[in-house]
BALOBA-1460 file (C-alpha; in Angstrom, 3 decimals):
// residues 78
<rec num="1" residu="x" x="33.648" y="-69.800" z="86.684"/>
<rec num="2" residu="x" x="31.320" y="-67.418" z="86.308"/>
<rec num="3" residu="x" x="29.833" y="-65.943" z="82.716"/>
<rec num="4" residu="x" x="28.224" y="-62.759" z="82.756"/>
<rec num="5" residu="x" x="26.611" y="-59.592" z="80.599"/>
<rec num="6" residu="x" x="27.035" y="-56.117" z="80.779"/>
<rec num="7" residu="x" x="24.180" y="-54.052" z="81.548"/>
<rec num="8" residu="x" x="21.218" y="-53.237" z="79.794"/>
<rec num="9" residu="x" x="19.066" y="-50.403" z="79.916"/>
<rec num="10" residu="x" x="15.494" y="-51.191" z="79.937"/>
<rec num="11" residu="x" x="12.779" y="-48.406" z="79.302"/>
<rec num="12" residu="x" x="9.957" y="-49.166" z="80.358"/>
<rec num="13" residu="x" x="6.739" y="-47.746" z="80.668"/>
<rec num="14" residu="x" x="6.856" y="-46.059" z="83.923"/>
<rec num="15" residu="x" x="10.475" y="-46.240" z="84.814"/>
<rec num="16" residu="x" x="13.899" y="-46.506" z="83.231"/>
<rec num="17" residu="x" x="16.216" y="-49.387" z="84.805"/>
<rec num="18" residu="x" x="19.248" y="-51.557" z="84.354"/>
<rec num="19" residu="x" x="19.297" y="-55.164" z="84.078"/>
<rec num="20" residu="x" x="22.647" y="-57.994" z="83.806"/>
<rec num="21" residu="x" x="22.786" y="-61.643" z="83.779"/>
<rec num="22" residu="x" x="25.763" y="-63.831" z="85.536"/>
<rec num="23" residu="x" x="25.324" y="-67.499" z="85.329"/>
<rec num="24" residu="x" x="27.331" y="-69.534" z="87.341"/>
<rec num="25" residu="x" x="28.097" y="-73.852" z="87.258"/>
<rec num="26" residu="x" x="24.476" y="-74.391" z="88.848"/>
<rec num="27" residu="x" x="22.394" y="-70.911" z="88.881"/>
<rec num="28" residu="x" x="21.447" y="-68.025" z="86.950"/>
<rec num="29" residu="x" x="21.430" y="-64.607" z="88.660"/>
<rec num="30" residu="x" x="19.391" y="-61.521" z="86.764"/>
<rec num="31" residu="x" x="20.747" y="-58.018" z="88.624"/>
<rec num="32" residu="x" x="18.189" y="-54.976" z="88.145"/>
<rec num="33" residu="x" x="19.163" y="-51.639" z="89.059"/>
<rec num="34" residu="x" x="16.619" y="-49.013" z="89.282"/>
<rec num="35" residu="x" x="16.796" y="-45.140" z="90.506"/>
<rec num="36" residu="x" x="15.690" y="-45.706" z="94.029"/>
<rec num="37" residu="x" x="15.805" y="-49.142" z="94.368"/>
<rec num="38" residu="x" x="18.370" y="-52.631" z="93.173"/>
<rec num="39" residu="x" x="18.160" y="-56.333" z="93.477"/>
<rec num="40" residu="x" x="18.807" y="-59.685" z="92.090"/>
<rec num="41" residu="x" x="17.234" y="-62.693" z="90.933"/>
<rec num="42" residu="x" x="18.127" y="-65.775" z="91.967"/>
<rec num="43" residu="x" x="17.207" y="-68.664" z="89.284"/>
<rec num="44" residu="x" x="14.346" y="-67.010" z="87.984"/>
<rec num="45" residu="x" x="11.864" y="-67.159" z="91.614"/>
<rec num="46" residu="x" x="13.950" y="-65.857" z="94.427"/>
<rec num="47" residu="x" x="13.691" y="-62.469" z="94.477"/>
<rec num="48" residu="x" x="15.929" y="-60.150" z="96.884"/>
<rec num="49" residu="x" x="15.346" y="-56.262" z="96.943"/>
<rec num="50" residu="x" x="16.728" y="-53.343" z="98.464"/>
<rec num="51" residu="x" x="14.220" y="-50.095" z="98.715"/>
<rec num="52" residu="x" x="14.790" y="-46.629" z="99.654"/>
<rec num="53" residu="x" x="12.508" y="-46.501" z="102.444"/>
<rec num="54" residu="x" x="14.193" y="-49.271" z="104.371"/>
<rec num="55" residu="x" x="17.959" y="-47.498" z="104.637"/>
<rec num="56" residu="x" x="18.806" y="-44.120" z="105.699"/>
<rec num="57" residu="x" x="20.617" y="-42.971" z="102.676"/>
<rec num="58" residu="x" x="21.480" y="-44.055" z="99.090"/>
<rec num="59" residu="x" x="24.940" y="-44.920" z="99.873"/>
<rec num="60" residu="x" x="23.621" y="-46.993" z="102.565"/>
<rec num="61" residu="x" x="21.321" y="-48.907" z="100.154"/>
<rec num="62" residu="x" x="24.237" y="-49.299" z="97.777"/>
<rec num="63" residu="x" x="26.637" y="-50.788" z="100.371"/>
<rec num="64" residu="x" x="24.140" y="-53.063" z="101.634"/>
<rec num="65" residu="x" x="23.290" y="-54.248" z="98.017"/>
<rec num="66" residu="x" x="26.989" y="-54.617" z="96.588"/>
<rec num="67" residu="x" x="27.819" y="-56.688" z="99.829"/>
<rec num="68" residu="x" x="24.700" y="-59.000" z="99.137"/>
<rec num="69" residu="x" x="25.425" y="-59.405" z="95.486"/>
<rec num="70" residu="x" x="29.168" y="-59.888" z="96.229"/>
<rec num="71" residu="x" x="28.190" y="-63.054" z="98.486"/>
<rec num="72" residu="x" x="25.933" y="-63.919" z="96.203"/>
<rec num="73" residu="x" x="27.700" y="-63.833" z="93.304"/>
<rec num="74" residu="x" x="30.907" y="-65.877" z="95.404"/>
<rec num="75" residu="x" x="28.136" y="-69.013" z="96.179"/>
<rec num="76" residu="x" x="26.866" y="-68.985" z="92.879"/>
<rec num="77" residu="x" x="30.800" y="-69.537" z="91.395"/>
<rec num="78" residu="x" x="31.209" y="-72.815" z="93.248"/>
């Protein structure tokens, strides 16, 4: 079972993002979601990101992300 938080906007100096927490039996996974840019954090050190400059378009970015967090988020539930 999975626990989770809704998101939180964080202003920061330079740049406005979002950022939720879903803990799972075993890990902890912190999801940031920034203008032109999202990723997640697995346990606190592995870090995967998805940038602008490496997809075509934003949708593309965002399908590629959601995807990733949706596996993610289905091994972290076990």
């Amino acid at each position: 079972m999975l626990r989770y938080g809704d998101f939180e906007k964080i202003v920061g100096k330079t740049e406005t993002y979002f950022r939720a927490t879903v803990e799972g039996p075993n890990h902890a996974l912190e999801v940031y979601v920034y203008q032109d840019e999202a990723g997640y954090m697995l346990d606190g050190k592995r870090w995967t990101i998805f940038e602008k400059p490496d997809y075509r378009s934003e949708n593309e970015l965002l399908e590629a992300f959601l995807k990733s967090l949706r596996e993610k988020l289905l091994d972290i539930a076990k």
